[in-house]
C-alpha atoms as one frame of an Amber mdcrd trajectory, in Angstrom:
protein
-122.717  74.453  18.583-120.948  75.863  21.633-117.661  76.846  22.209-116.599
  76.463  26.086-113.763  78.003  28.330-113.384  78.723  31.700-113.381  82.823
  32.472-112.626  83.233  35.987-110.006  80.470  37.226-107.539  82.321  38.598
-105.060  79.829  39.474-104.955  78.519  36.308-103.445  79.771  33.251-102.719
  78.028  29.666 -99.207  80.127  28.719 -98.935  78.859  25.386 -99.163  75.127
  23.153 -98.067  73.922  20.340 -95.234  71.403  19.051 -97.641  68.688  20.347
 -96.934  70.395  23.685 -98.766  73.067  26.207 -97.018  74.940  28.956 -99.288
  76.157  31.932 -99.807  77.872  35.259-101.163  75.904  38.286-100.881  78.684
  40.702 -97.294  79.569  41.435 -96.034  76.922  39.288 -95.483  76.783  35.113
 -95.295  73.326  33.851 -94.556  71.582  30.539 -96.638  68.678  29.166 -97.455
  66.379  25.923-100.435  67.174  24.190-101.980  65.702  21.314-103.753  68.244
  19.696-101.186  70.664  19.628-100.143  70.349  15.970 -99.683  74.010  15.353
 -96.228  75.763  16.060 -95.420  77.409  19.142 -95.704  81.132  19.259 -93.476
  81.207  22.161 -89.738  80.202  21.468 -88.266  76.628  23.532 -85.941  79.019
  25.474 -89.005  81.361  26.630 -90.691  77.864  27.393 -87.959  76.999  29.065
 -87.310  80.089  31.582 -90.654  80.177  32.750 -91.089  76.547  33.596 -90.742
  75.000  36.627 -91.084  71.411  35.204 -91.433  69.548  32.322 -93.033  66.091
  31.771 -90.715  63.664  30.051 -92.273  60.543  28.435 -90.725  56.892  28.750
 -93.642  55.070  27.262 -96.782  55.459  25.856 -98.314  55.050  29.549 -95.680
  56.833  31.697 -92.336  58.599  31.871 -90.834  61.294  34.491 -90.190  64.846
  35.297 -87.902  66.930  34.799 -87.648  70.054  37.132 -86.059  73.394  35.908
 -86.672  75.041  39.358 -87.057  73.855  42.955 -90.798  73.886  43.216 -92.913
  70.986  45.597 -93.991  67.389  44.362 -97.274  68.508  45.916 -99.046  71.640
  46.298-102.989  73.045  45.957-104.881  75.447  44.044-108.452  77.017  44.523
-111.099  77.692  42.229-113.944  79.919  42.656-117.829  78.653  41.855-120.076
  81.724  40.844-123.916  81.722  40.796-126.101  84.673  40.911-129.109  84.190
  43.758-131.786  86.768  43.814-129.437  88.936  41.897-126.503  88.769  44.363
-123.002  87.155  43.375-121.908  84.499  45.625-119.256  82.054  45.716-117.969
  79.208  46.735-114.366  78.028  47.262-112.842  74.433  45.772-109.710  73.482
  46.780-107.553  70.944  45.065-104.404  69.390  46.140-102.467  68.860  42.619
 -99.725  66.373  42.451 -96.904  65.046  40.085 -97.977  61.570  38.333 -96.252
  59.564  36.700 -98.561  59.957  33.720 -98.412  62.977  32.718-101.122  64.323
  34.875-101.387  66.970  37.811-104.836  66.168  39.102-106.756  68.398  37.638
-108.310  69.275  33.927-108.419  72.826  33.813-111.127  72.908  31.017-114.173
  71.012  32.820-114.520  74.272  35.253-117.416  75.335  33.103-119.114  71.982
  33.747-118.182  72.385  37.813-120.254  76.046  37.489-123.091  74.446  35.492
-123.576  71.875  37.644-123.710  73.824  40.957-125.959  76.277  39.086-128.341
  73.572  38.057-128.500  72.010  41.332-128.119  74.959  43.995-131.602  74.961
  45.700-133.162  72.411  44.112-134.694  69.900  46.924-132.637  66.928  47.621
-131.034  66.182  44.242-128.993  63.432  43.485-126.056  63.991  41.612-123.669
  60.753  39.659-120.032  61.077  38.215-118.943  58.830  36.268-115.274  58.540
  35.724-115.034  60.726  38.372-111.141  61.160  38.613-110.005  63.451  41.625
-113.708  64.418  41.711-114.216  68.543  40.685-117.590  67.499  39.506-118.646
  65.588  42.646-116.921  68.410  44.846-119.400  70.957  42.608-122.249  69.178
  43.226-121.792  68.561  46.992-120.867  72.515  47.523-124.512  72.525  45.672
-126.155  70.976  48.850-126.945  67.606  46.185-126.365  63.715  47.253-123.330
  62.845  45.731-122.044  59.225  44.686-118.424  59.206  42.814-117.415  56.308
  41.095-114.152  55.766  39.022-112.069  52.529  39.054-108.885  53.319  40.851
-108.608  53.498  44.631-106.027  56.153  44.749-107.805  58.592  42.588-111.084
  58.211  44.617-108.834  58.660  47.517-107.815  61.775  46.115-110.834  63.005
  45.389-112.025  62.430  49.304-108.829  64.444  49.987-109.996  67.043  47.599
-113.411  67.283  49.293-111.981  67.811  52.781-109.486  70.561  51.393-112.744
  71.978  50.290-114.292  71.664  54.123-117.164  69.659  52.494-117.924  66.275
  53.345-120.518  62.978  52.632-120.187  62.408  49.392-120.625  58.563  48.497
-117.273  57.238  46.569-117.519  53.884  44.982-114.453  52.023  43.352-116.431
  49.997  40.424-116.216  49.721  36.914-118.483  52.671  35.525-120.648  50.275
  32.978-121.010  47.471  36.044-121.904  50.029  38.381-124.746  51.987  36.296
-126.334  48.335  35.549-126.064  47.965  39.034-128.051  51.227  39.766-130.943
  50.218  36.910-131.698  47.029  38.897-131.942  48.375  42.525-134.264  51.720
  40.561-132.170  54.817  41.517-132.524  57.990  39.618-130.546  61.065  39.337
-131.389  64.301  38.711-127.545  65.158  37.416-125.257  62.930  35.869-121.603
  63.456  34.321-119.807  61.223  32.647-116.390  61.680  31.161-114.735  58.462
  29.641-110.921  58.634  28.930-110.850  56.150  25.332-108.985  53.630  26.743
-109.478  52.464  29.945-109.631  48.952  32.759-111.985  48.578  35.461-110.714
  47.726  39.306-110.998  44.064  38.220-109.137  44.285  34.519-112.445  45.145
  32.766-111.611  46.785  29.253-113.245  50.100  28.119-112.776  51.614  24.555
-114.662  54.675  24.117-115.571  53.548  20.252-116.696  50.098  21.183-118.439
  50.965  24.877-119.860  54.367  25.144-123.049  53.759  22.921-123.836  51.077
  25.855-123.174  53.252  28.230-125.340  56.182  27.505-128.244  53.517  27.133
-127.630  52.623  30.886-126.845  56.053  31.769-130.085  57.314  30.302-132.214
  54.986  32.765-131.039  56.321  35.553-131.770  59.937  34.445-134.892  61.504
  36.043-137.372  62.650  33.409-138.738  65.300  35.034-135.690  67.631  35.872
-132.360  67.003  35.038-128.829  67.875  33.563-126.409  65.784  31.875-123.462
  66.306  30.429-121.480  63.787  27.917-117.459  64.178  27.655-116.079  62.733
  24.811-112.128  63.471  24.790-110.813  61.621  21.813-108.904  62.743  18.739
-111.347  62.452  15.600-114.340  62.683  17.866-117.101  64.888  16.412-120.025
  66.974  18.476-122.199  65.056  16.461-121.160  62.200  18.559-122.870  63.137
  21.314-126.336  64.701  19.976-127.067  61.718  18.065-126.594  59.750  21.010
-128.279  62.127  23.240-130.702  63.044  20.756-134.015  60.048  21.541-133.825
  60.966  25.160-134.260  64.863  24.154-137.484  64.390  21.639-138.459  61.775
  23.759-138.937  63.896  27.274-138.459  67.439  25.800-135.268  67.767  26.908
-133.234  70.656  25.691-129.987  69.691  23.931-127.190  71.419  23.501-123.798
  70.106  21.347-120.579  71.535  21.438-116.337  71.440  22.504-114.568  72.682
  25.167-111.107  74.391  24.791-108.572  76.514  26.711-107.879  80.176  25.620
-103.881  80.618  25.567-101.752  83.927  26.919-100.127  83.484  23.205-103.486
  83.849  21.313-104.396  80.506  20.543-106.792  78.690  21.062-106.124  74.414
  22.384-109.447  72.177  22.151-109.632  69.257  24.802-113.068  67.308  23.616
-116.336  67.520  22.880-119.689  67.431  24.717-123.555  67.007  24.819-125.511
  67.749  27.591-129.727  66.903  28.344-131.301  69.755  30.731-134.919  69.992
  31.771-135.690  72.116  34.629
């Protein structure tokens, strides 16, 4: 099993968690956040927490709530993140930029911790001829951005207009440009895709554990994903490929994923490969956001 983290994202910095909370650096600006999996004490005291932060996330429901600022700081601002690859032994990189934003749900536009998928993915599909590259779930699209930096056909799907329009914001921050967004419910759309025959040679899916479509369809990661993954698999191109599973949910084991990866892999010789992804803190500890599986096959 393997342990994930990103290594080279400057703009971002995890400070310290605990206390069921995290506080963190996007670029200039320190916030302060729920988080679940924080049941461990701080290391830093609630007055250190509170002089460095710029703003702190207050909750009013289970859904929603407001923030709280400390110090003048924007409602909007961006930060960048470097994609390495080595080709023919030189370093090269290229430049994402995302515009990050204050939500009313706790959010900022951005999780910090799927950089190491963005760098797998544009590794996988960098020079590769013509690939075709699917995110699921897609959010304000790092993945797709990733992929299309890659040179690869791009389609981005998640269920909420102004997160897709987000992501297209992200892309042109990023001076990139043509990648396909679709709002759809995920499971509709990838029965959509087995029908008309498409194939992809990358696929990423990341389903939240609850979740509603654009037209009120329900998603519960429990009840839906083993459906999912069945559909998703179809669409997956058996002779080179890359996929990568997210499972964020408290409870959720890696074995989750390699037993429902695990067919496909003996099946088509796929190498599979288990493990969680966390974020190293300043403080010393170390916070885990989820689980993963990923198929590749060169």
């Amino acid at each position: 099993m393997q342990l994930l983290s990103p290594t080279n994202f400057s703009d971002y910095e995890l400070l310290d968690c605990g206390d069921f909370e995290k506080l963190e650096r996007f670029g200039k600006y320190i916030s302060i956040r729920p988080e679940p999996q924080a049941v461990w004490p701080k290391i830093y005291s609630n007055s250190e927490w509170e002089k460095m932060a710029h703003i702190k996330f207050i909750p009013k429901s289970s859904s929603s709530g407001e923030w709280k600022k400390f110090k003048t700081m924007p409602d909007q601002w961006t930060i960048n993140y470097n994609l390495k690859t080595n080709e023919q032994n030189k370093n090269t990189s290229q430049n994402l930029v995302f515009r990050l934003g204050l939500t009313s749900f706790k959010h900022v536009g951005i999780f910090p911790e799927q950089a190491v998928n963005w760098d797998k993915i544009y590794t996988f599909l960098k020079n590769k001829e013509k690939p075709k590259f699917l995110n699921l779930f897609a959010y304000t699209g790092g993945a797709s951005i990733a992929a299309r930096a890659s040179g690869a056909d791009v389609t981005h799907v998640d269920s909420i207009k102004q997160v897709v329009s987000w992501a297209n914001e992200n892309m042109q921050n990023s001076n990139l440009d043509n990648i396909r967004w679709i709002v759809d419910d995920a499971l509709k759309f990838v029965k959509k895709e087995i029908r008309r025959g498409n194939f992809y040679q990358s696929i990423i899916l990341d389903p939240p554990s609850f979740g509603h479509g654009p037209n009120g369809e329900k998603w519960k990661l429990e009840d839906n994903i083993a459906e999912m993954i069945e559909g998703v698999l179809q669409l997956l191109d058996t002779k080179q490929h890359l996929l990568i599973l997210n499972a964020y949910s408290l409870g959720f084991s890696a074995l989750v994923p390699e037993n429902l990866l695990k067919p496909f892999a003996n099946k088509n010789k796929s190498e599979l490969s288990i493990g969680e992804l966390y974020l190293n803190a300043k403080s010393g500890v170390k916070l885990p956001l989820g689980v993963w599986g990923s198929l590749q096959k060169s």
